[in-house]
C-alpha positions in Angstrom: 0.0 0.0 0.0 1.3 3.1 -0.7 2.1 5.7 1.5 2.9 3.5 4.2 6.4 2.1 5.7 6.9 -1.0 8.2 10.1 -1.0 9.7 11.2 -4.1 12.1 14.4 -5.0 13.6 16.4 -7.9 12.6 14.4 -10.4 15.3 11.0 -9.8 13.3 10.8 -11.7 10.6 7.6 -10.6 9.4 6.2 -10.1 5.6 5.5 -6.4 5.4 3.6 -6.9 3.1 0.8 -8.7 5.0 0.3 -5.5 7.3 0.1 -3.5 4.0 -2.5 -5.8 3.0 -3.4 -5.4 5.9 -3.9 -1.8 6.5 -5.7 -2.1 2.7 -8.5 -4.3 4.2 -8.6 -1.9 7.0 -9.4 1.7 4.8 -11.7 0.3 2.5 -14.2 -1.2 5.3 -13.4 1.5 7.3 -13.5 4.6 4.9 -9.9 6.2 5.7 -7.0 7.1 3.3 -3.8 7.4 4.2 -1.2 10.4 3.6 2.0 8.9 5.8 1.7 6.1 8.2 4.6 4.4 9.6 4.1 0.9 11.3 7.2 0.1 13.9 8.1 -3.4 15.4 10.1 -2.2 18.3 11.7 -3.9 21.3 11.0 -3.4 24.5 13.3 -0.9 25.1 12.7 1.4 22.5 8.7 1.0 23.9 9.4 2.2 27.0 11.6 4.9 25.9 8.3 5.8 23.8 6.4 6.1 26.5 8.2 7.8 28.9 9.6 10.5 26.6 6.2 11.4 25.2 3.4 9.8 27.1 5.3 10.2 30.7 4.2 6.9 31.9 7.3 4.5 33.2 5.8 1.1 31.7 6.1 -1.0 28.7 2.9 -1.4 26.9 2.1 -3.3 23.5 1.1 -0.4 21.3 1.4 3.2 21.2 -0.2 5.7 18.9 0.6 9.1 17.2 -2.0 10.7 15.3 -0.7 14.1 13.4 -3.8 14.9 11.6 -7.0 17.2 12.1 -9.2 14.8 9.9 -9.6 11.2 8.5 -9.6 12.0 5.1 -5.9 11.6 5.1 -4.0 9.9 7.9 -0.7 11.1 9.0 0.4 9.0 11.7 2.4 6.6 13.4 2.3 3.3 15.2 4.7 1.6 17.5 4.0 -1.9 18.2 6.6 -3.7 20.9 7.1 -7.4 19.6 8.2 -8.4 22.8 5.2 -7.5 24.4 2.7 -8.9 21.5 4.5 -12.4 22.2 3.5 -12.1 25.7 -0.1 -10.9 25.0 -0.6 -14.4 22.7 1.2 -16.7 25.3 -0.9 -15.3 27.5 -4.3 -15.4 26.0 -3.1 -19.1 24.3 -3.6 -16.8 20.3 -1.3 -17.2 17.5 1.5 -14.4 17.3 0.4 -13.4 13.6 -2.9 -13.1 15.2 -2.1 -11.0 18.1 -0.2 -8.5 15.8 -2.8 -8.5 13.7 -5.0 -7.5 16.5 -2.6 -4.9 17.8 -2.1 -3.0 13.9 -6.3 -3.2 14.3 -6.2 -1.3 17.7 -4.2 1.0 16.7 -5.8 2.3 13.1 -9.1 2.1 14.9 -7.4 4.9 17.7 -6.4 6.7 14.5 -10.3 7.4 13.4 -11.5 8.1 16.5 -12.1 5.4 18.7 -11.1 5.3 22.4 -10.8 3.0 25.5 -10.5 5.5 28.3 -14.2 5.3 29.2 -15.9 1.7 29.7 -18.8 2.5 26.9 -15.9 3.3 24.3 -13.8 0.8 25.3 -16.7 -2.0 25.1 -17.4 -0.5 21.4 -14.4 -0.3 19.9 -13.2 -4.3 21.5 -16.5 -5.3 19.6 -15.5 -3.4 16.3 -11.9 -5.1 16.9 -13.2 -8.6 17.6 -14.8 -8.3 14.3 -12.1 -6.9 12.4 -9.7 -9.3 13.7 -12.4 -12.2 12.9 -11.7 -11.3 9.4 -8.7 -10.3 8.5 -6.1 -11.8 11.4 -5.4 -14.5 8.4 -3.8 -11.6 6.2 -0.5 -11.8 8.4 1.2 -15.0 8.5 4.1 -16.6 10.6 6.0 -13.4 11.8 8.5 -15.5 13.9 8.6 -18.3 16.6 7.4 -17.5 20.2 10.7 -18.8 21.4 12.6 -16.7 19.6 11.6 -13.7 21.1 13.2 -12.8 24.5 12.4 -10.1 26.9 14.9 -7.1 24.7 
């Protein structure tokens, strides 16, 4: 898809083009366009460094989200997704990794439009729209890397 970049480390051996297709599936039922959007796969580290610098919390999380843009006609934004993390989201909830990431790119795109999870009543809508979204297009990304290869960086 144009008009987007995934960048990964070398521990990530995922197809970039699934989360293009990806992302594809995802503006067409959902009515965006994109200007910029950059997907990262980053370690732990990097995260937490996120977090802190910007969002002044001193945790690791899975995801974080930049929107730059006023509207959704045009998306300028970025997305930082921390690998290490999404492996221990799929242990956890017994899910396949591609899955899981797949659920996390979903998240964050639907934060991009407009949804939020602060409140309970937003949060319950926009895990049904995921649910659904990741019903139908987790498939798209396939075998990003082994579970066991992953270690807490």
């Amino acid at each position: 898809m144009k008009n987007v970049v995934v960048t990964t480390d070398n521990l990530l051996q995922i197809d970039k083009r699934d989360i293009h297709r990806l992302i594809f599936l995802l503006s067409k039922e959902l009515g965006f366009e994109i200007s910029e959007l950059a997907v990262n796969f980053v370690d732990r580290k990097t995260i937490l460094s996120i977090n802190k610098t910007h969002l002044k919390h001193n945790y690791t999380t899975d995801i974080i989200t930049f929107g730059y843009n006023e509207t959704l006609e045009n998306l300028e934004a970025e997305i930082f997704i921390s690998y290490v993390d999404a492996a221990e989201n799929a242990r956890r909830y017994r899910v396949p990794l591609e899955k899981e990431i797949a659920r996390l790119v979903i998240h964050g795109i639907l934060h991009l439009i407009g949804y939020d999870d602060k409140k309970e009543k937003d949060k319950i809508l926009m895990k049904k729209l995921e649910n659904k979204l990741v019903s139908r297009y987790s498939m798209v990304v396939k075998n990003p890397v082994n579970f066991n290869d992953i270690k807490n960086s």
